[in-house]
C-alpha positions as CSV (number, residue, x, y, z in Angstrom):
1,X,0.0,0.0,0.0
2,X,2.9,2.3,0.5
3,X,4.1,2.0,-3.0
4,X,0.5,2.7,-4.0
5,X,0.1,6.4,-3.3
6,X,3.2,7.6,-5.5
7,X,2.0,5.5,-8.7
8,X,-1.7,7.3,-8.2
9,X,0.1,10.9,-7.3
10,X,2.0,10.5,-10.7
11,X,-0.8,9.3,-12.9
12,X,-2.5,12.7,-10.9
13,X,0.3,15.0,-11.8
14,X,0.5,13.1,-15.9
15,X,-2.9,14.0,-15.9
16,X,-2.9,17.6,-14.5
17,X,0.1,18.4,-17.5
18,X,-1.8,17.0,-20.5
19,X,-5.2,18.5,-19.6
20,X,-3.5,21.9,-19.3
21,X,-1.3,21.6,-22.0
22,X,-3.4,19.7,-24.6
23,X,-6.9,19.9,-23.5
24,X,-9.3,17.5,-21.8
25,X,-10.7,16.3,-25.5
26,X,-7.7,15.4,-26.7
27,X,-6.5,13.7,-23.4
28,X,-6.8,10.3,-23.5
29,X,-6.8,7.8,-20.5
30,X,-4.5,5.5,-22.1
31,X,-1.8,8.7,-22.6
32,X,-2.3,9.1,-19.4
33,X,-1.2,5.8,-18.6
34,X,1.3,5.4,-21.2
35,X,3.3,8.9,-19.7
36,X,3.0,8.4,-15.9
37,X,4.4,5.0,-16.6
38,X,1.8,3.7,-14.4
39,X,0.8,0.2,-14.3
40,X,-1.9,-1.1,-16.8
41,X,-5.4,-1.0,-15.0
42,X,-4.1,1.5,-12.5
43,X,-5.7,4.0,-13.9
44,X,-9.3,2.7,-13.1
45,X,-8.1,1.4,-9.8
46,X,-7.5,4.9,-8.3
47,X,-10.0,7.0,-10.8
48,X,-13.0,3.6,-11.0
49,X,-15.6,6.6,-12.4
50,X,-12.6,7.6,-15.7
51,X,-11.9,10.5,-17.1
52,X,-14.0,12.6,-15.7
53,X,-12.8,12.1,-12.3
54,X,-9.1,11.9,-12.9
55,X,-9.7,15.3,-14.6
56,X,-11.6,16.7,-11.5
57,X,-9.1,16.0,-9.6
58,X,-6.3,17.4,-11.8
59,X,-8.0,20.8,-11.6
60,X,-8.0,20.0,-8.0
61,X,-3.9,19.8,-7.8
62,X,-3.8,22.8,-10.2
63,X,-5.9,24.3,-7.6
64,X,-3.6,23.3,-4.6
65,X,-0.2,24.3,-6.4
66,X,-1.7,27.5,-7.9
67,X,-3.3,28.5,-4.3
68,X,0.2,27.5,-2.3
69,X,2.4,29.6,-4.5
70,X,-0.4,32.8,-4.6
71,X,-0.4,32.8,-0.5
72,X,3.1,32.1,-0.3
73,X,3.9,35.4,-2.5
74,X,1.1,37.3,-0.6
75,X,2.1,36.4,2.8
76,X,6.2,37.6,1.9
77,X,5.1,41.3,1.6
78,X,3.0,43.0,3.5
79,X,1.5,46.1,1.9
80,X,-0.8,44.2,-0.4
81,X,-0.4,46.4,-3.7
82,X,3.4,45.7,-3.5
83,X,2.5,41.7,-2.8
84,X,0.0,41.6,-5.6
85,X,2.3,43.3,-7.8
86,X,5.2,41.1,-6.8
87,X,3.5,37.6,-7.2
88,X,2.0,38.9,-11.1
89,X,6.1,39.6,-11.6
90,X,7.2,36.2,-10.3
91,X,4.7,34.9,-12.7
92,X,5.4,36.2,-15.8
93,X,8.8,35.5,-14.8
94,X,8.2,31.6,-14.7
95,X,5.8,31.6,-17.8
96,X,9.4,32.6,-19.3
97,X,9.6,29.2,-18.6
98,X,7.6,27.1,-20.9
99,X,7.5,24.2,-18.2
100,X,5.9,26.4,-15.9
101,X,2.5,26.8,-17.8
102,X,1.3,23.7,-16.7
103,X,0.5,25.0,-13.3
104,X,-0.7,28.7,-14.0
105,X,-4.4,29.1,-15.0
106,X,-7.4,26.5,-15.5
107,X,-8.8,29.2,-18.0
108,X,-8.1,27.3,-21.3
109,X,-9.6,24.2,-19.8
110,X,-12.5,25.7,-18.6
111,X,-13.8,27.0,-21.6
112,X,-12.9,23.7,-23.0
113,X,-15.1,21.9,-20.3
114,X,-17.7,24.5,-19.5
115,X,-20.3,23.4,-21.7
116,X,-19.8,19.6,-22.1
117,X,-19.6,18.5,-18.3
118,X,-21.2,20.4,-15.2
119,X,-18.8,18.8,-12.9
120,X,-15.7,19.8,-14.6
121,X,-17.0,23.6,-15.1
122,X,-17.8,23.7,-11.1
123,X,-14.3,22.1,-10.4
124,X,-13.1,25.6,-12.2
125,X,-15.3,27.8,-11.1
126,X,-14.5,26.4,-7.4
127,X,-10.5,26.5,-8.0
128,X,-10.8,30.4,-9.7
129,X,-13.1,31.5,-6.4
130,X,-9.8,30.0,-4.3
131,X,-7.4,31.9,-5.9
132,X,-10.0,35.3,-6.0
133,X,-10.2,34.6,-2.3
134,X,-6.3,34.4,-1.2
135,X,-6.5,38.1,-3.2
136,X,-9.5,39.1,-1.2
137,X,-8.1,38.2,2.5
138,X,-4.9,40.3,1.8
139,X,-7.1,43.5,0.7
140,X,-8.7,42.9,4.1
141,X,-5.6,42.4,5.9
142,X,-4.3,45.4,4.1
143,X,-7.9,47.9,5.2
144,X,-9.7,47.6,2.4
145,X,-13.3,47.4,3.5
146,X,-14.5,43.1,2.8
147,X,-17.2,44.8,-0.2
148,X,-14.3,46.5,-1.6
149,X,-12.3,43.7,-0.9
150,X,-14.2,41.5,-2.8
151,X,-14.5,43.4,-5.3
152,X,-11.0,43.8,-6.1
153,X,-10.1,40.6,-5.0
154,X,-12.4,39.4,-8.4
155,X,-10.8,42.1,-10.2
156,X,-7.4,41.0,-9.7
157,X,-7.6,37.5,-10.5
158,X,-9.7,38.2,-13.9
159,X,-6.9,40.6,-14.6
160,X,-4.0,37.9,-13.9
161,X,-6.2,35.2,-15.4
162,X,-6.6,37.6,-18.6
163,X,-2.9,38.6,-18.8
164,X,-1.6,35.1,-18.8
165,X,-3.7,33.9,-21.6
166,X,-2.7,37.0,-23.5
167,X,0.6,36.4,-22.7
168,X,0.6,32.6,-23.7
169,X,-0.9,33.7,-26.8
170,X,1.8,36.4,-27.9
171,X,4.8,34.0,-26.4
172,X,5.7,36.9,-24.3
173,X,4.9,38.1,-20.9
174,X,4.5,41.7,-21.6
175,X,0.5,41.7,-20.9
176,X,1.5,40.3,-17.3
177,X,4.2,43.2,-17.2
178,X,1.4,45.5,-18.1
179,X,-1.1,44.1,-15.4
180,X,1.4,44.2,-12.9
181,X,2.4,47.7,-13.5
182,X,-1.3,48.7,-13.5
183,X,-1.9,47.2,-9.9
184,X,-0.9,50.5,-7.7
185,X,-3.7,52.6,-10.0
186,X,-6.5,50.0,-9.6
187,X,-5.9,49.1,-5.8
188,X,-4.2,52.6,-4.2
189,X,-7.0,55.4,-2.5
190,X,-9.4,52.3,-2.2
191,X,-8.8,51.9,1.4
């Protein structure tokens, strides 16, 4: 059983990298297997309802990674303009890195999954409110009224969300520069 966990974690992690960087549709469970080097009928041992479920729970490791490295940024500055600003440069800074993508937005696979499985476009919607709410609690810690706070919070990570497709699509961070150098004019005097 204790050799178990790491063959389900990398069949998990396979997964999690060809969802994001080839889409759920062209995914296939036996890729999956074939990459992660996981034993044959593994895949249906750990994931017994397919696809589906090995995708939900992808988005749900995406979700984890993504929402450790946001707080982790947040929590090393403490004015929150400054840590917003910071953690949208260290990001463009590892999309430099075309490794890196894999565990930077759920975007791309949600419009892929949004209309073909209710399940998969919650698991999204859930793992994008995480992320909007690690912005939020650091507007509050910072004085921002909670309304306001939430409403920035949402701002921010459509903003982030935005720039890194925009930057994936022109092979250069500049829109993330952009979004980071607009955070002191969006968030500053709304205290």
């Amino acid at each position: 059983m204790k050799d178990q966990q790491p063959v389900r974690a990398k069949i998990l992690a396979t997964a999690a990298r060809l969802f994001q960087s080839q889409g759920y549709s062209a995914t296939t469970m036996s890729q999956v297997l074939q990459e992660s080097g996981a034993p044959k009928g593994s895949l249906y041992y750990y994931f017994p309802q397919g696809k589906e479920q090995l995708a939900i729970e992808a988005i749900g490791l995406i979700r984890q990674k993504i929402e450790e490295q946001i707080r982790r940024y947040l929590a090393k500055i403490e004015d929150p303009v400054e840590a917003i600003q910071a953690l949208i440069n260290a990001t463009a800074a590892e999309l430099e890195q075309p490794e890196n993508i894999i565990f930077c937005t759920v975007s791309l696979l949600t419009l892929e999954v949004s209309l073909v499985s209710e399940p998969l476009r919650k698991a999204c919607r859930d793992t994008n409110a995480a992320w909007e709410q690690a912005f939020v609690e650091k507007l509050e810690q910072g004085g921002y009224a909670p309304d306001r706070a939430g409403e920035l919070g949402a701002l921010v990570q459509v903003m982030i969300d935005g720039a890194i497709i925009s930057s994936m699509g022109r092979k250069d961070t500049l829109p993330l520069r952009r979004a980071a150098a607009a955070i002191p004019t969006l968030l500053k005097g709304d205290i």
